[in-house]
PyMOL CGO cylinders between C-alpha atoms (Angstrom):
from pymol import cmd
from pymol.cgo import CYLINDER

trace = [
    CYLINDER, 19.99, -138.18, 121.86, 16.81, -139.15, 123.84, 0.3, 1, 1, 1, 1, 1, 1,
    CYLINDER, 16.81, -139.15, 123.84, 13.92, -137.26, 123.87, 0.3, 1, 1, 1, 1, 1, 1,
    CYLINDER, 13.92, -137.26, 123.87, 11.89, -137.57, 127.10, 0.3, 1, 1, 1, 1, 1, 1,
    CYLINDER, 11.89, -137.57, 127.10, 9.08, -139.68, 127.29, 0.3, 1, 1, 1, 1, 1, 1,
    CYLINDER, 9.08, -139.68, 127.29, 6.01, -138.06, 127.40, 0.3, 1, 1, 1, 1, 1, 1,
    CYLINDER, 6.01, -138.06, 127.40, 2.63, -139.97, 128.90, 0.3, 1, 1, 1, 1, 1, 1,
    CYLINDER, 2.63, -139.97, 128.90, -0.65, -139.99, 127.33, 0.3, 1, 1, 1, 1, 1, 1,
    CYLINDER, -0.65, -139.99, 127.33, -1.91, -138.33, 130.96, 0.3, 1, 1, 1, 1, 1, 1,
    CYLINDER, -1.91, -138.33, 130.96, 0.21, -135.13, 130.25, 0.3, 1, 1, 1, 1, 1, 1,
    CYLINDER, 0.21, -135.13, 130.25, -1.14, -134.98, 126.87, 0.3, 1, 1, 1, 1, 1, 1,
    CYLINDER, -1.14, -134.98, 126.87, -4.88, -135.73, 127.91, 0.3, 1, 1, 1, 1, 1, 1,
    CYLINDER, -4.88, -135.73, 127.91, -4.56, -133.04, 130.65, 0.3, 1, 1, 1, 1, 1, 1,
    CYLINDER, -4.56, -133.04, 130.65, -3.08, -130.31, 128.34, 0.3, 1, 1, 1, 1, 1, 1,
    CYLINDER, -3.08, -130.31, 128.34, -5.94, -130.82, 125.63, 0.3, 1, 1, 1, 1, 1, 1,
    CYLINDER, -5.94, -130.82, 125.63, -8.36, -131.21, 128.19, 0.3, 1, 1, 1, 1, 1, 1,
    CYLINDER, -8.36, -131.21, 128.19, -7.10, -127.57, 129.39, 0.3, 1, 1, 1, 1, 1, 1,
    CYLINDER, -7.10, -127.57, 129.39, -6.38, -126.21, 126.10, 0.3, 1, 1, 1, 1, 1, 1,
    CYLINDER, -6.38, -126.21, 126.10, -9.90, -127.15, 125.38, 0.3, 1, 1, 1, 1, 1, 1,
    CYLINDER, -9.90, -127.15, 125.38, -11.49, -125.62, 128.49, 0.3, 1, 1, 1, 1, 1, 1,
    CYLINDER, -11.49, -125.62, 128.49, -10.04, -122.28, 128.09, 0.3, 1, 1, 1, 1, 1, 1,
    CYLINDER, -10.04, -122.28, 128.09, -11.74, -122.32, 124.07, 0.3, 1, 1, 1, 1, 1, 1,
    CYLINDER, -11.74, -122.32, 124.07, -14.31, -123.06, 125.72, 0.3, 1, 1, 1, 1, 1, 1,
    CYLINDER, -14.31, -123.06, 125.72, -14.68, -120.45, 128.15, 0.3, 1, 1, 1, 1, 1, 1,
    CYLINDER, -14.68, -120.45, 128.15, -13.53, -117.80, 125.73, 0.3, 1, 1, 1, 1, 1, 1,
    CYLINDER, -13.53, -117.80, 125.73, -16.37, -118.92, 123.61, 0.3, 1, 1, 1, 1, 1, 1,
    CYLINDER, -16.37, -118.92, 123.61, -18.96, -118.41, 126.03, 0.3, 1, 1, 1, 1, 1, 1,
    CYLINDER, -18.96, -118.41, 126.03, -17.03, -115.32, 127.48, 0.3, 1, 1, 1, 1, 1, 1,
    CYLINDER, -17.03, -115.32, 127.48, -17.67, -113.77, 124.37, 0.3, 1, 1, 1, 1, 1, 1,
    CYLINDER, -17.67, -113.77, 124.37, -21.38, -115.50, 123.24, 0.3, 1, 1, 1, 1, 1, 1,
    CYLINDER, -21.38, -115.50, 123.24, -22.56, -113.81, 126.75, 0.3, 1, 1, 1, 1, 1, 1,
    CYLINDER, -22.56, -113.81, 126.75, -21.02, -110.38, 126.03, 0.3, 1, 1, 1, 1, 1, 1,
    CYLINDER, -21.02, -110.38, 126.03, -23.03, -110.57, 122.48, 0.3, 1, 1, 1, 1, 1, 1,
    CYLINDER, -23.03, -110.57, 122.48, -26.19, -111.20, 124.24, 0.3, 1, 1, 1, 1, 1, 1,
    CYLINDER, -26.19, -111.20, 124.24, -25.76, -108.67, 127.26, 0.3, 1, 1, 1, 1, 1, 1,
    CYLINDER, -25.76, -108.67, 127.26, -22.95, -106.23, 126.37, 0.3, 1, 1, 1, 1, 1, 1,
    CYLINDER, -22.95, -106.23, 126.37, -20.96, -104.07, 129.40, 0.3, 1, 1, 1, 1, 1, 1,
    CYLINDER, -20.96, -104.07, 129.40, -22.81, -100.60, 129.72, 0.3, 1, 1, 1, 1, 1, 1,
    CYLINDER, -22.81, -100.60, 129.72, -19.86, -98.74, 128.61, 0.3, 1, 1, 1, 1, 1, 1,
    CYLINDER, -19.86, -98.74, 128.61, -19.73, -100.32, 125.25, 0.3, 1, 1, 1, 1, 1, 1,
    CYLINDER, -19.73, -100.32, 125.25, -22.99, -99.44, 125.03, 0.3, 1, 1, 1, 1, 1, 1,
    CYLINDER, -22.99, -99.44, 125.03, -22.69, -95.95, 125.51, 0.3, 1, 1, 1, 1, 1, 1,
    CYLINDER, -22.69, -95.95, 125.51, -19.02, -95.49, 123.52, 0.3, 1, 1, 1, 1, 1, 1,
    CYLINDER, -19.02, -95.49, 123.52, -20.87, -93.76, 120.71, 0.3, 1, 1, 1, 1, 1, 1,
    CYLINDER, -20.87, -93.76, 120.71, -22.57, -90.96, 122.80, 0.3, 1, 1, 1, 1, 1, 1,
    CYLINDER, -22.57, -90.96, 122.80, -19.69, -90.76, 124.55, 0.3, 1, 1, 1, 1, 1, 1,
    CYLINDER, -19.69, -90.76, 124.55, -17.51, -89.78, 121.41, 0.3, 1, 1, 1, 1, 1, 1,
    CYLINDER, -17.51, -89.78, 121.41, -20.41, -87.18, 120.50, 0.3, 1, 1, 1, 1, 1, 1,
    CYLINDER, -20.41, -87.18, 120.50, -19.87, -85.50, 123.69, 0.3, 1, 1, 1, 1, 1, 1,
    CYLINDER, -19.87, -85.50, 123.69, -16.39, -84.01, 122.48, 0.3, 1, 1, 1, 1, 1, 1,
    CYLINDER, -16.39, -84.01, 122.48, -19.04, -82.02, 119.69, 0.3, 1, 1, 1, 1, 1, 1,
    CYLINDER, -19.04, -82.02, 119.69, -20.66, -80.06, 122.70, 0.3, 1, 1, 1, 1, 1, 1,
    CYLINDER, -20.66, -80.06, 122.70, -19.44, -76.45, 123.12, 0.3, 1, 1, 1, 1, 1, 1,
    CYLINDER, -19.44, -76.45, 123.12, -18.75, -75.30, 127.11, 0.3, 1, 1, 1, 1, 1, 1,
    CYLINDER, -18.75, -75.30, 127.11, -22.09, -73.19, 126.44, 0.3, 1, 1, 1, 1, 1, 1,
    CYLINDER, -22.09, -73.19, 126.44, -23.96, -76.34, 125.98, 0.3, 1, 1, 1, 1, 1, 1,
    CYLINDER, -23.96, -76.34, 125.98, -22.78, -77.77, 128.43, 0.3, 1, 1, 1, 1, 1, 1,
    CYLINDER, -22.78, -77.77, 128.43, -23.46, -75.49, 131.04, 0.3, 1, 1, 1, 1, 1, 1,
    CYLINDER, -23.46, -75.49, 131.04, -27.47, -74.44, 129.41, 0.3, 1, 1, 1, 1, 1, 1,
    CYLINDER, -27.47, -74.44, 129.41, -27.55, -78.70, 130.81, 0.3, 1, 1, 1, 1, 1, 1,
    CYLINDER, -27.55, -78.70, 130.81, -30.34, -79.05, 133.46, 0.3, 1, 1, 1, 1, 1, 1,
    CYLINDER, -30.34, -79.05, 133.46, -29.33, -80.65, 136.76, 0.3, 1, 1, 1, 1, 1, 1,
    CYLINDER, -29.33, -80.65, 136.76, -30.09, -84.13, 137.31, 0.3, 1, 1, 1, 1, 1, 1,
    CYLINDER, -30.09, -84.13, 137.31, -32.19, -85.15, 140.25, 0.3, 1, 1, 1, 1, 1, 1,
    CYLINDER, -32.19, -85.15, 140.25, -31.28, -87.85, 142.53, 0.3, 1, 1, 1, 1, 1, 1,
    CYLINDER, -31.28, -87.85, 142.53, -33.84, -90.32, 141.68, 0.3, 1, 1, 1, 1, 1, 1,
    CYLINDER, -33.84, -90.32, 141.68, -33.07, -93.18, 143.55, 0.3, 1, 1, 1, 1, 1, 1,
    CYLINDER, -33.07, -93.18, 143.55, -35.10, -94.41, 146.94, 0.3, 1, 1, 1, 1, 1, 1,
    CYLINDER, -35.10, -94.41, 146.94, -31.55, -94.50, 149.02, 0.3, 1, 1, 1, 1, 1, 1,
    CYLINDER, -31.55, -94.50, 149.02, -32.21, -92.05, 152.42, 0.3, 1, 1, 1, 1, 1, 1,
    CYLINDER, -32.21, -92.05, 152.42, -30.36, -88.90, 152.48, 0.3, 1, 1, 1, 1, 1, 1,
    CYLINDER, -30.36, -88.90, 152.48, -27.13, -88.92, 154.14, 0.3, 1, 1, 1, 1, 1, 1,
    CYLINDER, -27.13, -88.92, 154.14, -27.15, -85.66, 156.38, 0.3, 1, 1, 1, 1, 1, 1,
    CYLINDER, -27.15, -85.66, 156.38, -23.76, -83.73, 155.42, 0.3, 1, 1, 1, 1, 1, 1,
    CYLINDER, -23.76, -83.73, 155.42, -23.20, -82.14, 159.15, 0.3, 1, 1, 1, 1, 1, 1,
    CYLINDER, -23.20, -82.14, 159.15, -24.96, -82.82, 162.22, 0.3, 1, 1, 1, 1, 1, 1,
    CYLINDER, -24.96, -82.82, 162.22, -24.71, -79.87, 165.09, 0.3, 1, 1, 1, 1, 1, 1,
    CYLINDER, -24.71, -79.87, 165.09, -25.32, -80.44, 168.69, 0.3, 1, 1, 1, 1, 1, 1,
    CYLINDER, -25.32, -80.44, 168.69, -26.10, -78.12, 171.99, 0.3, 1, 1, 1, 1, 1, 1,
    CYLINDER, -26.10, -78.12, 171.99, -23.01, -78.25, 174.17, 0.3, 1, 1, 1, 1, 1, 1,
    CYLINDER, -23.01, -78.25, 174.17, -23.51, -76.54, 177.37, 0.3, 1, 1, 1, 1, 1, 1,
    CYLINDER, -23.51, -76.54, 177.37, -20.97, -73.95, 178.10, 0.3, 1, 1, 1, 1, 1, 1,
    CYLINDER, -20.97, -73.95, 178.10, -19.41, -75.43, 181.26, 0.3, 1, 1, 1, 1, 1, 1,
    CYLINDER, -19.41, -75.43, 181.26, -17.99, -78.07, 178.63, 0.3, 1, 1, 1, 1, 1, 1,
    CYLINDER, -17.99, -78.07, 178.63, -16.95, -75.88, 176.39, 0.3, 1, 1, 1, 1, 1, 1,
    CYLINDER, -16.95, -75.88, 176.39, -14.54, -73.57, 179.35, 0.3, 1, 1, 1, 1, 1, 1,
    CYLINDER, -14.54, -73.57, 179.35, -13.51, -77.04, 180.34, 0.3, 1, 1, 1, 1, 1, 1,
    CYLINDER, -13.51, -77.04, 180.34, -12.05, -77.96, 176.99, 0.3, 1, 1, 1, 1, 1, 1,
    CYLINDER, -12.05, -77.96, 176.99, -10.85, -74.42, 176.84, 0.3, 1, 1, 1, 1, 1, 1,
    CYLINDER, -10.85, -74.42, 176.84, -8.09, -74.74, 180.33, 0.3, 1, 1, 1, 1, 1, 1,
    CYLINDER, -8.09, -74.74, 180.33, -6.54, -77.97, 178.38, 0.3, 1, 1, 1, 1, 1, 1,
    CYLINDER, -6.54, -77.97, 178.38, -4.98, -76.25, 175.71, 0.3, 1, 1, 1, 1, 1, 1,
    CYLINDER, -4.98, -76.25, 175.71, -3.85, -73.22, 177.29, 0.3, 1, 1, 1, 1, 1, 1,
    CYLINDER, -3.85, -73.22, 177.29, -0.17, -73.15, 178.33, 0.3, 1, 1, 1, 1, 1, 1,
    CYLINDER, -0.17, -73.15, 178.33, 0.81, -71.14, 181.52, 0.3, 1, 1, 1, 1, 1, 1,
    CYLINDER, 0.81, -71.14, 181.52, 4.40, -69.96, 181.66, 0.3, 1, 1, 1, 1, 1, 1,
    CYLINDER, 4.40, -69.96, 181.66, 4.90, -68.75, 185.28, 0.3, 1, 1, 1, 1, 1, 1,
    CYLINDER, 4.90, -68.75, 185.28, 4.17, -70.51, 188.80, 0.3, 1, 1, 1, 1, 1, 1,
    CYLINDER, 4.17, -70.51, 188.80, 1.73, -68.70, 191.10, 0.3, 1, 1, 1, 1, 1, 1,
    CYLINDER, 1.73, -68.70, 191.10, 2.99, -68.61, 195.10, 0.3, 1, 1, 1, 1, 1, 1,
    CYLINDER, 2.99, -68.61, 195.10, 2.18, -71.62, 195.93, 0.3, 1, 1, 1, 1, 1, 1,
    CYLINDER, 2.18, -71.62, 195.93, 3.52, -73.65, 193.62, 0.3, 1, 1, 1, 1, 1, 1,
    CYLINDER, 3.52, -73.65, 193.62, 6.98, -71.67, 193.42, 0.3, 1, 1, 1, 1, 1, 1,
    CYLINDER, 6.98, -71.67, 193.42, 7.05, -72.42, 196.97, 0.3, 1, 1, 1, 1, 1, 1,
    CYLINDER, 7.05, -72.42, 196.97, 6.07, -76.15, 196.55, 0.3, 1, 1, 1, 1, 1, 1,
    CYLINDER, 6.07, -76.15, 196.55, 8.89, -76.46, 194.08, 0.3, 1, 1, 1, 1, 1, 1,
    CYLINDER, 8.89, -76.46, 194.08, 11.61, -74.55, 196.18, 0.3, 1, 1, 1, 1, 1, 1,
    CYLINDER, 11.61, -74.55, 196.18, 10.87, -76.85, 199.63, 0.3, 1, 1, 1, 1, 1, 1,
    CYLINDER, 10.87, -76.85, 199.63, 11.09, -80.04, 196.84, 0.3, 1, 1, 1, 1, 1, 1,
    CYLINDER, 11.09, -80.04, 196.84, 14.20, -79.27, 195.23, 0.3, 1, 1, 1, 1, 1, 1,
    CYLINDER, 14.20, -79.27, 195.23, 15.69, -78.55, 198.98, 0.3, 1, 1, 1, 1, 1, 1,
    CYLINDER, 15.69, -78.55, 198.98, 14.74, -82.13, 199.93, 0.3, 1, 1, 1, 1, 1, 1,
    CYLINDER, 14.74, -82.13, 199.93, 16.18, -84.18, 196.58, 0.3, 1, 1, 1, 1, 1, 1,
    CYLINDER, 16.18, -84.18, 196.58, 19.32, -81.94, 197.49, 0.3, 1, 1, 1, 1, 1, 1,
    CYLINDER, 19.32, -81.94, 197.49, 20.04, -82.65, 201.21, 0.3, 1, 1, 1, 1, 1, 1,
    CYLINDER, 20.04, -82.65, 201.21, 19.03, -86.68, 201.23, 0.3, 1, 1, 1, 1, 1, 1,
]
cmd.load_cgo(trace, "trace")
């Protein structure tokens, strides 16, 4: 049985990455030792927090909003005049019978389609 031949570039180029990921792990984990993620460093007070009672937690104060960021306004409320408002108001309502003129209209069409 023959084995298949393997070339020194194969080998170089899996060391090579073998190598670089090490590497990276290594500093991966020499920059989390020097600047940790917030949450790990706050695991601890979160895991006290199951020790507060619901009275303790609502005696807490409110926070304030202390950043510089604008305030978004919730609801903004404008003066529409009221012809606008009786316009808007004829496009939703539905009318269910014909006045004269239009019952006639209708009649004289439907007499045309029929005798061409």
């Amino acid at each position: 049985m023959e084995y298949p031949r393997i070339r020194n570039s194969n080998l170089i180029f899996f060391f090579s990455f073998f190598f670089r990921e090490a590497r990276e792990l290594a500093e991966q984990k020499a920059a989390r030792a020097q600047r940790p993620k917030i949450q790990t460093q706050f695991t601890d007070l979160k895991r006290g927090l199951s020790a507060v009672t619901d009275e303790e937690w609502e005696n807490l104060p409110e926070v304030n909003n202390l950043t510089k960021r604008p305030k978004v306004r919730e609801s903004r409320s404008y003066v529409v005049p009221d012809s606008v408002l009786v316009g808007d108001r004829s496009k939703v309502e539905y009318e269910s019978s014909l006045d004269m003129r239009q019952q006639k209209a209708s009649i004289l069409f439907v007499a045309v389609t029929f005798h061409s």
